[in-house]
C-alpha positions in Angstrom: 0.0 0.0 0.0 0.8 3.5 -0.3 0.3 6.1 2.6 -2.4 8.9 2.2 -2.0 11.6 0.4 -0.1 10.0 -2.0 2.0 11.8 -5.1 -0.7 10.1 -7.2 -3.1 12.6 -5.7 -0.4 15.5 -6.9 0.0 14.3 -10.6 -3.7 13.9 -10.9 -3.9 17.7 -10.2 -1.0 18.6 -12.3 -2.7 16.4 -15.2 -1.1 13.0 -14.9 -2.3 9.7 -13.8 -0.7 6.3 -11.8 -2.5 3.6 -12.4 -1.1 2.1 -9.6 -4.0 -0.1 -7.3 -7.6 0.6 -6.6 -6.5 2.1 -3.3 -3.9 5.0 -4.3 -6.4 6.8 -7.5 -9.4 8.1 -5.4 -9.3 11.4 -7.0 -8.5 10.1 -10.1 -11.4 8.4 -10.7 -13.1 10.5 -13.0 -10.2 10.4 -15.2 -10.3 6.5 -15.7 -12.9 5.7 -18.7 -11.0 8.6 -20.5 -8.0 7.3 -20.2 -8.8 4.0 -20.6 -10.2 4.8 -24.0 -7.0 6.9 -24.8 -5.1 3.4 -23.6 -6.9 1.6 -26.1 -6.6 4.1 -28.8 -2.9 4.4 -28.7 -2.8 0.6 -28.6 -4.9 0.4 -31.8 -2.3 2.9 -33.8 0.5 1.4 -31.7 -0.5 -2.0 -34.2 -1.4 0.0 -37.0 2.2 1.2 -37.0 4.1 -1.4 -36.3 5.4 0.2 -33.4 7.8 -1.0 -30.2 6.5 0.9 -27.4 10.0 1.3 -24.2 8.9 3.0 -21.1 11.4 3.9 -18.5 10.8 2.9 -15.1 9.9 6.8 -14.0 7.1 6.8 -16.6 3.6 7.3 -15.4 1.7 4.0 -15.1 -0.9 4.8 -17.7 2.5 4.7 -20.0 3.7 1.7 -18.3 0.5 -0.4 -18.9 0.8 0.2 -22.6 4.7 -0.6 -23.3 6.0 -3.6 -24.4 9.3 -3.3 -21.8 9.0 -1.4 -19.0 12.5 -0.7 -17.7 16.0 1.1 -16.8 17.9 3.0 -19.7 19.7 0.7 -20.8 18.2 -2.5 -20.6 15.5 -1.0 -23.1 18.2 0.5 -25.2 19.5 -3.1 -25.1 15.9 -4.1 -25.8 15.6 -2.3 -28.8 18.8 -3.9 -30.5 17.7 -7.6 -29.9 13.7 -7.0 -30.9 13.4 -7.0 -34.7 10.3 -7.3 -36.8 8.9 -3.9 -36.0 9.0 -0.7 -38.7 9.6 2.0 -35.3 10.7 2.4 -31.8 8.6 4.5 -29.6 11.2 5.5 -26.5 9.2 7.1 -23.5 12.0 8.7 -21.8 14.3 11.5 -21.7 16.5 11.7 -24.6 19.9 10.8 -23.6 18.0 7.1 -23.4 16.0 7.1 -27.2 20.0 8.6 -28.0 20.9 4.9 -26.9 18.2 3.3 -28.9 19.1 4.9 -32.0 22.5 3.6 -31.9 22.1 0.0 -30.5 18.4 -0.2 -33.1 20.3 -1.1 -36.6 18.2 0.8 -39.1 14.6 1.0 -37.0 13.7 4.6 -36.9 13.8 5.7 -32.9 11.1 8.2 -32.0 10.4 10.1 -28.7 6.8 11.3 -27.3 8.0 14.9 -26.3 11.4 16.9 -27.8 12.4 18.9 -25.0 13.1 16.0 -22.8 17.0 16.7 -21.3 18.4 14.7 -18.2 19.0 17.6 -15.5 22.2 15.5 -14.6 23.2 14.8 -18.5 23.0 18.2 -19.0 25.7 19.0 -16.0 28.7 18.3 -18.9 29.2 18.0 -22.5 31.9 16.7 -25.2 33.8 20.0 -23.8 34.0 19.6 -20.5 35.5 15.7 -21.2 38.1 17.5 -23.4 39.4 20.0 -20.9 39.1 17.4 -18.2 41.7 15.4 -20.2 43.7 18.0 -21.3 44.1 18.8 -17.1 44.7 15.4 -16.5 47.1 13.5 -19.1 46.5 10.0 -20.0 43.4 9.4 -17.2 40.7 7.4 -18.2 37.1 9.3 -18.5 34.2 6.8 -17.3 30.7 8.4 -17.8 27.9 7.4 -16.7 25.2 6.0 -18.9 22.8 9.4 -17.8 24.7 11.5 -20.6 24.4 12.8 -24.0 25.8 10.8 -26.9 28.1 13.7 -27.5 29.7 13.9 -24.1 29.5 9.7 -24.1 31.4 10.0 -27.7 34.8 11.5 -26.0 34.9 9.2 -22.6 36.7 6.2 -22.9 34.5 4.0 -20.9 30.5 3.9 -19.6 28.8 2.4 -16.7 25.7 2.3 -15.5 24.7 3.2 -11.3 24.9 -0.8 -10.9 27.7 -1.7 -12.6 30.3 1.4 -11.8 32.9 0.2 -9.6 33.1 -2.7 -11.8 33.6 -0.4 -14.7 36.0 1.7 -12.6 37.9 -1.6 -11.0 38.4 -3.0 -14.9 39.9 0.3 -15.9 43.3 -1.2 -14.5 44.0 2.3 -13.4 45.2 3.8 -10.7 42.9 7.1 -11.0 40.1 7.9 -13.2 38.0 10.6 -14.1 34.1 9.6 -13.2 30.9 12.1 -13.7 28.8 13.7 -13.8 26.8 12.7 -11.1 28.6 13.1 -7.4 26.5 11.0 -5.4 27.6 8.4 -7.6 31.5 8.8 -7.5 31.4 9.0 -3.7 29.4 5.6 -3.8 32.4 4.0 -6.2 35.2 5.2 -3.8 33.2 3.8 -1.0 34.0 0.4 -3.2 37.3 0.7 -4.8 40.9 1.9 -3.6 41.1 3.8 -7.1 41.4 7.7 -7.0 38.3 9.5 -8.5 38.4 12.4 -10.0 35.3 14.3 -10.5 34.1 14.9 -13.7 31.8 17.6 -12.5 32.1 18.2 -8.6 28.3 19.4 -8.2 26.8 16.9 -10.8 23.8 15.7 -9.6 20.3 14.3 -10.4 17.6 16.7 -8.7 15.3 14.4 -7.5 17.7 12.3 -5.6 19.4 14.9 -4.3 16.0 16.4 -2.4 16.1 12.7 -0.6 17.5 13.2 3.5 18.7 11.1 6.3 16.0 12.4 8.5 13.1 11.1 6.1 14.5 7.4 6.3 15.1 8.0 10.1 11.3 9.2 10.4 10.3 6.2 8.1 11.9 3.6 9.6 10.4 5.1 13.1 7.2 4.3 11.8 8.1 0.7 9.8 11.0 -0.7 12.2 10.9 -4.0 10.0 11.0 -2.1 6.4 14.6 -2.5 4.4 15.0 0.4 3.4 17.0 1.0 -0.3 18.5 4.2 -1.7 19.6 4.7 -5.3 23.5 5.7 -5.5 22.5 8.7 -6.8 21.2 10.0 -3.3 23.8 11.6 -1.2 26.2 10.0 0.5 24.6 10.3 4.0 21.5 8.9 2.8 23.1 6.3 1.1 24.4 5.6 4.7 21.2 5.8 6.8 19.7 2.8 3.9 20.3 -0.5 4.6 21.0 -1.1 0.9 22.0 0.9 -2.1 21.4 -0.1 -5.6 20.3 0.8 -9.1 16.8 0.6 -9.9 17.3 -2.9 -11.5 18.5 -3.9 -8.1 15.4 -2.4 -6.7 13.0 -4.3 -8.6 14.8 -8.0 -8.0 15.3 -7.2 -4.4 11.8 -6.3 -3.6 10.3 -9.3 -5.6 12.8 -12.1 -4.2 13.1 -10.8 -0.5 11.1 -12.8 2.2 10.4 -8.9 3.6 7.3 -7.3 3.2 8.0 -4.2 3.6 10.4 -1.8 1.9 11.2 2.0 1.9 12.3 3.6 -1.3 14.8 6.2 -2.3 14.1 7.1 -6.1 11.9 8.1 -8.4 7.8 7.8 -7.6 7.7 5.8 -11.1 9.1 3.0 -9.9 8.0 3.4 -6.3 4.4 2.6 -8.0 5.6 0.3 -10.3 7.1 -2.1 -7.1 3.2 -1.9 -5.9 1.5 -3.0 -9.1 4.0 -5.9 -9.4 4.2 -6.9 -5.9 0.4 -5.7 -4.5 1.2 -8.7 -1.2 3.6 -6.4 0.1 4.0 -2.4 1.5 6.3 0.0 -0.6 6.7 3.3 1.2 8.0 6.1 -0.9 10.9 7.5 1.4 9.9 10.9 -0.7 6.1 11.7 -2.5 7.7 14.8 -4.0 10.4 12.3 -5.8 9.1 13.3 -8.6 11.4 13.6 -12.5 8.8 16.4 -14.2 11.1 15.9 -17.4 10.0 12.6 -17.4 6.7 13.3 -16.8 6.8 15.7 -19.9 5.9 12.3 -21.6 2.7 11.5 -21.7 -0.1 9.1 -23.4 -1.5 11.9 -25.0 1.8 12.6 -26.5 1.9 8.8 -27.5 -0.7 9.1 -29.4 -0.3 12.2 -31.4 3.1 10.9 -32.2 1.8 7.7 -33.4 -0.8 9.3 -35.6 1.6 12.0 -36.7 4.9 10.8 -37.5 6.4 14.0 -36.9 9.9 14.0 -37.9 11.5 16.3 -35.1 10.4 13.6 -32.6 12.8 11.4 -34.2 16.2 10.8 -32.3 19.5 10.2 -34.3 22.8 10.2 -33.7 26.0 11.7 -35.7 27.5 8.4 -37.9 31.0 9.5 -36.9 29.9 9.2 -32.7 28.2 5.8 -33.2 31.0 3.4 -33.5 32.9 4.4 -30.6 29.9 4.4 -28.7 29.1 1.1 -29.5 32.4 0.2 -28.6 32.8 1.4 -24.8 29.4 -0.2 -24.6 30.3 -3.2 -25.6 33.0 -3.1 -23.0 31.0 -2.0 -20.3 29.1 -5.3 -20.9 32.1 -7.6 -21.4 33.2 -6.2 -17.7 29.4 -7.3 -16.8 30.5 -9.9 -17.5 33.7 -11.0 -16.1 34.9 -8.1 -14.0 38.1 -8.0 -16.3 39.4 -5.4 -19.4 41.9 -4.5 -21.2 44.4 -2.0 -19.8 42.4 1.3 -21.2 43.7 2.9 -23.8 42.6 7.1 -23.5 40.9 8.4 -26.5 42.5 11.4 -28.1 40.5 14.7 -27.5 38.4 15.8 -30.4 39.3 19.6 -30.0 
């Protein structure tokens, strides 16, 4: 269950919808049959065209219910390489993720519901600040994290995602390396590995888990003395601390379904908080936050969906520059290969650009 007053209640007046259980949507009643219908719709042009539909786990769950995958950035990205037979990907997302699609998708077209869709934390560096990073520090490794453009992902020499990082880092075979942009999540991989990090971007940060403090958990686990509570590695350091686990959203999702707990408290995104409760209705997921909200995210809609399914309109569509792709590809094939085995290659740095 949800407590009262629930973030659903907020997004209903701001115009979105959760979908989440018959006890969380009181006030958004009135909004069902309509959105239903707009469900159905979408699904009917969704055939009509062919179309792979990828939601992110922070989508709302009107968005979620329609999808085909429902997931973390780059297990749909992922998704979208090894699902053939459709004429177009539909990414609900922010754009950094459908930027992913478009390279891993061979020639399907990659679309997104709503153009102005840029991570706050992908937007914290660019292909610039990698350069003059490098140029300051001779012959370190750059690691990004997945949460950033193609450009800036184009001149860093390795990419992890939040659950796979200190591996990344670890495989490197380096003494130091540069990591960014997000802060939260370099302090997490020294916490893991004797290598020196240098920060990318010292304030770097993803706005919704920053809002996220030790006193909410404190308060929380007050109130549910059994719940486990898990924070994303994007939350600050001390709140990372006060959470008896930290882990990527993936991690989230396996460790609420397998756990023998029943009741969990959750530091990320209210997406996923009420995706855990649709998927596991037996047990209590407590949002450690209701204002944990991504409002880029939420810039996609069903509405959107649908217009872009009946529309085709071409600035929707997401490429990438041929000469960035390859090298993308590469350093993503890496990152999985470490996945994989926990072992690379000594790093070779990629000469700056500019």
């Amino acid at each position: 269950m949800l407590p009262p007053q629930s973030t659903s209640d907020k997004l209903c007046r701001l115009g979105f919808r959760y979908n989440v259980s018959q006890s969380v949507h009181t006030r958004c009643e009135s909004m069902d049959d309509e959105l239903s219908v707009l469900q159905n719709k979408v699904l009917e042009l969704k055939k009509k065209r062919n179309a792979l539909i990828l939601a992110h786990n922070y989508q709302t769950m009107d968005i979620q219910e329609i999808a085909d995958f429902v997931g973390d950035s780059l297990q749909l990205a992922q998704t979208s390489a090894e699902v053939q037979g459709y004429d177009m990907i539909v990414f609900a997302g922010v754009r950094f993720m459908a930027e992913m699609a478009a390279i891993l998708a061979k020639n399907t077209p990659v679309y997104i519901p709503e153009t102005e869709v840029l991570c706050p934390l992908a937007a914290f560096v660019d292909a610039e600040v990698v350069c003059k990073k490098k140029k300051e520090y001779p012959g370190v490794p750059v690691i990004v994290y997945v949460n950033t453009t193609a450009e800036t992902k184009s001149e860093a020499d390795m990419i992890c995602t939040s659950g796979s990082a200190a591996e990344v880092v670890e495989a490197a075979n380096c003494p130091r390396v540069i990591f960014g942009p997000d802060s939260n999540l370099a302090d997490f991989v020294r916490k893991s590995t004797d290598v020196e990090i240098i920060d990318l971007e010292p304030s770097g940060h993803c706005y919704v888990h920053q809002r996220f403090t030790v006193e909410q958990i404190e308060k929380l686990k007050k109130q549910y003395p059994n719940a486990i509570a898990i924070a994303h590695p994007e939350c600050p350091d001390e709140v990372q601390e006060a959470a008896d686990l930290v882990g990527s959203t993936g991690m989230m999702v396996k460790t609420v379904a397998e756990s023998e707990a029943d009741t969990f408290l959750i530091a990320t995104e209210m997406g996923l908080v009420h995706q855990l409760q649709k998927n596991n209705p037996e047990k209590t997921i407590i949002p450690v936050s209701e204002d944990a909200i991504c409002f880029t995210m939420k810039r996609n809609t069903l509405k959107g969906i649908y217009n872009l399914l009946k529309n085709l309109p071409e600035e929707n569509r997401v490429t990438v520059p041929e000469h960035m792709v390859q090298h993308i590809k590469n350093i993503l094939d890496e990152m999985n290969r470490v996945k994989g085995n926990g072992k690379a290659a000594k790093v070779t740095t990629k000469a700056t650009t500019s």
